[in-house]
C-alpha positions as CSV (number, residue, x, y, z in Angstrom):
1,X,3.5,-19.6,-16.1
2,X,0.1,-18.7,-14.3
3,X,-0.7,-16.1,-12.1
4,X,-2.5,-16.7,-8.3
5,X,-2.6,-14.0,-5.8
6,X,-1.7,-14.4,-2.5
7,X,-3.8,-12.5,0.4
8,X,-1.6,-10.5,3.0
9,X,-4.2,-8.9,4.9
10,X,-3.8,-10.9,7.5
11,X,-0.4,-12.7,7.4
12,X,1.3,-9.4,6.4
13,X,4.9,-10.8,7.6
14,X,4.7,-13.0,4.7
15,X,8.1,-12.6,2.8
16,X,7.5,-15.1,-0.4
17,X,6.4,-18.5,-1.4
18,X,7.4,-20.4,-3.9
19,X,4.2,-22.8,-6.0
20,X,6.0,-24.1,-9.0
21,X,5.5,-22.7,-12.7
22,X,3.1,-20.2,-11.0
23,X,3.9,-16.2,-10.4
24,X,2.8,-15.5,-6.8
25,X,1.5,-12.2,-6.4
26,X,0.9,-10.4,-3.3
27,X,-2.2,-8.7,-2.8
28,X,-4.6,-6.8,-0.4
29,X,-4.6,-3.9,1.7
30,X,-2.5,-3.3,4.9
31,X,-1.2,-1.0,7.3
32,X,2.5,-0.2,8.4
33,X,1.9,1.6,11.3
34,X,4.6,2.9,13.7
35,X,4.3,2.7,17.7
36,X,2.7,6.0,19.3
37,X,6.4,6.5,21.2
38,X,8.1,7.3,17.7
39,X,5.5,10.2,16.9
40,X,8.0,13.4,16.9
41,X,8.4,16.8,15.8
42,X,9.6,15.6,12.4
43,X,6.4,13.5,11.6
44,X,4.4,16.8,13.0
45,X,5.9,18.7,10.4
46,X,5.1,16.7,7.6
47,X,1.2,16.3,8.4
48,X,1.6,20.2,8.8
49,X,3.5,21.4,5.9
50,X,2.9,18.4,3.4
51,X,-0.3,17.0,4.7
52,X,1.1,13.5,4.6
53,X,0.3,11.8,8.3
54,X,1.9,9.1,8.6
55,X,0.0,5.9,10.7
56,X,0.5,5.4,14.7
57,X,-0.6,2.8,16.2
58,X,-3.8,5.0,18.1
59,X,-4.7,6.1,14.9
60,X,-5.3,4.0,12.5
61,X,-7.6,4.3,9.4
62,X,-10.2,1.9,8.1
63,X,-9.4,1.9,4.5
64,X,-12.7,0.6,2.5
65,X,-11.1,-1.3,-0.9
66,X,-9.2,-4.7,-1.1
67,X,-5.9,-3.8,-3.6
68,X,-5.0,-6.3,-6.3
69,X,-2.0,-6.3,-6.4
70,X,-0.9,-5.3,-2.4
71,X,-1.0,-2.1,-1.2
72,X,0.5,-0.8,2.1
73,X,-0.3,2.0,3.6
74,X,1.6,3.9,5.6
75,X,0.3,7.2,5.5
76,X,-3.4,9.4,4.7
77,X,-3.5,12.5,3.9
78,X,-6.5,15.4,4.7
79,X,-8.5,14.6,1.2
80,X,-9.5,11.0,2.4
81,X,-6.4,9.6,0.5
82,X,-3.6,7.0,0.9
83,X,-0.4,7.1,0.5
84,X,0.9,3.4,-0.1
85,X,3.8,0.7,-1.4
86,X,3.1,-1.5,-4.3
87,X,3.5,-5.2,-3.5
88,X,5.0,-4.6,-0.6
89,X,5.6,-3.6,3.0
90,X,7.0,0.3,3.1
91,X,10.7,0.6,2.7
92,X,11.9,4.0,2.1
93,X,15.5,2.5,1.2
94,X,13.6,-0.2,-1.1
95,X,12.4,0.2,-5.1
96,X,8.5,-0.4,-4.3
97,X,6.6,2.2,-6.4
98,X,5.0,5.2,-4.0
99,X,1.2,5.0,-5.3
100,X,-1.3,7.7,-3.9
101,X,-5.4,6.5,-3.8
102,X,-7.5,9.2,-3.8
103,X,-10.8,9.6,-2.1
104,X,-13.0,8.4,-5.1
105,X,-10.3,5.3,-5.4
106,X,-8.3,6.5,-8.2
107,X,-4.3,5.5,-8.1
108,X,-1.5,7.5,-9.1
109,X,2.0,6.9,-9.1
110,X,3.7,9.1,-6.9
111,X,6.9,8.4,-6.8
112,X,9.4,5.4,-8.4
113,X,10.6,4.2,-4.9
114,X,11.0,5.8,-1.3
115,X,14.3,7.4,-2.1
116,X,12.4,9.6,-4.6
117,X,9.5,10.2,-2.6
118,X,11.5,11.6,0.1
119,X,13.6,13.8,-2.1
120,X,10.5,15.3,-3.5
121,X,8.1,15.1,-1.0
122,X,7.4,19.1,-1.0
123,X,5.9,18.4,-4.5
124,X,4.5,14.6,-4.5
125,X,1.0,16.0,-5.0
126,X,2.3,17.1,-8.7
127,X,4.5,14.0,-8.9
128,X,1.2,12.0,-9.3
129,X,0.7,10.4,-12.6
130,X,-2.4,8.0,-13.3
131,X,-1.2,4.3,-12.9
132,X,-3.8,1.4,-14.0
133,X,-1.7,-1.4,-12.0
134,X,-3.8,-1.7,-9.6
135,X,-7.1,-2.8,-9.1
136,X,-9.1,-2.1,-6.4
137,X,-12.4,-3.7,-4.9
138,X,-14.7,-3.9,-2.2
139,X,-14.0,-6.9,-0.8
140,X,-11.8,-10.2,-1.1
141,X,-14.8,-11.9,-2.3
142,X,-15.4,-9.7,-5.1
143,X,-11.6,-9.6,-6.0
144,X,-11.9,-13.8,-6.1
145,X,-14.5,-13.5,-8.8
146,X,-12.1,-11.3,-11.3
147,X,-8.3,-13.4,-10.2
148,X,-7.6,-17.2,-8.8
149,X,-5.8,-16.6,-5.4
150,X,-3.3,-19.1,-3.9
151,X,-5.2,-21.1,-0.7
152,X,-3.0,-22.2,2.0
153,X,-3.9,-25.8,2.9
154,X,-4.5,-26.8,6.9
155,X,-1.7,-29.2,7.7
C-alpha cells in the first residue's frame, strides 16, 4: 500500500478520505483556536503557573514550518514553542499523541494522549522525550519535493 499526504492547512474540517490501496496521511500545520468569550480564569492560570497559553481567536501565532505528518496547535508557550496534536485536531478525551516543537524546531513527545497531558501537566516540560515522527519544513513546496501528496481534482 502507498503512502500520499493529504494537506489540511486549509480544509482543516477534513475528517478522512478514502483513495484505494493508498494510506492517507494528514499533514500540515493548523490552529485550534477557541473564541475570545471562553478565555477564563482557568486558562489564566495555566499561562501563569504552567506557561502553556492556550490560542484565542485575537491571538493567534504565525507558526513558520509546514508539519509532515499534521500538527495542531492549540497552545505556545513563553520559549517560542508549540504545543500540538499529531495527525489530528486537539481532543483532550482522544489518543492523539501531545508533541511539543521547540523554538529551534525540535519535537518531543509530551504526552501519549490529552488524558495524560492533563494529568501531568505541572511536569509536561520533563515529560518531553525526542520523537523523530515528524518532519518539519519550510513550506508545502519543500515538503512536496521529499513526500507525493494526495491532489483533489476540480469537479
Amino acid at each position: 500500500m502507498k503512502k500520499r499526504y493529504l494537506d489540511l492547512t486549509n480544509q482543516a474540517d477534513c475528517i478522512s478520505i478514502f483513495v484505494k490501496d493508498t494510506q492517507i496521511i494528514p499533514a500540515g500545520t493548523t490552529l485550534s483556536s477557541m473564541p475570545v468569550r471562553h478565555k477564563n480564569a482557568e486558562y489564566d492560570r495555566y499561562a501563569r503557573d504552567y506557561d502553556i497559553h492556550f490560542l484565542f481567536e485575537d491571538h493567534l501565532p504565525q507558526p513558520d514550518f509546514y508539519a509532515v505528518p499534521r500538527l495542531d496547535i492549540f497552545a505556545h508557550d513563553g520559549s517560542g514553542g508549540y504545543l500540538c496534536s499529531l495527525e489530528t485536531a486537539v481532543d483532550f478525551q482522544s489518543d492523539a499523541k501531545i508533541i511539543y516543537v521547540d523554538a529551534k524546531r525540535r519535537c518531543f513527545l509530551t504526552a501519549e494522549n490529552g488524558r495524560d497531558f492533563l494529568k501531568n501537566v505541572t511536569d509536561w516540560r520533563k515529560q518531553c522525550q525526542p520523537f523523530a515522527g515528524i518532519s518539519l519544513f519550510s513550506s508545502i513546496e519543500e515538503a512536496k519535493e521529499h513526500f507525493e501528496f494526495y491532489e483533489f481534482e476540480n469537479q
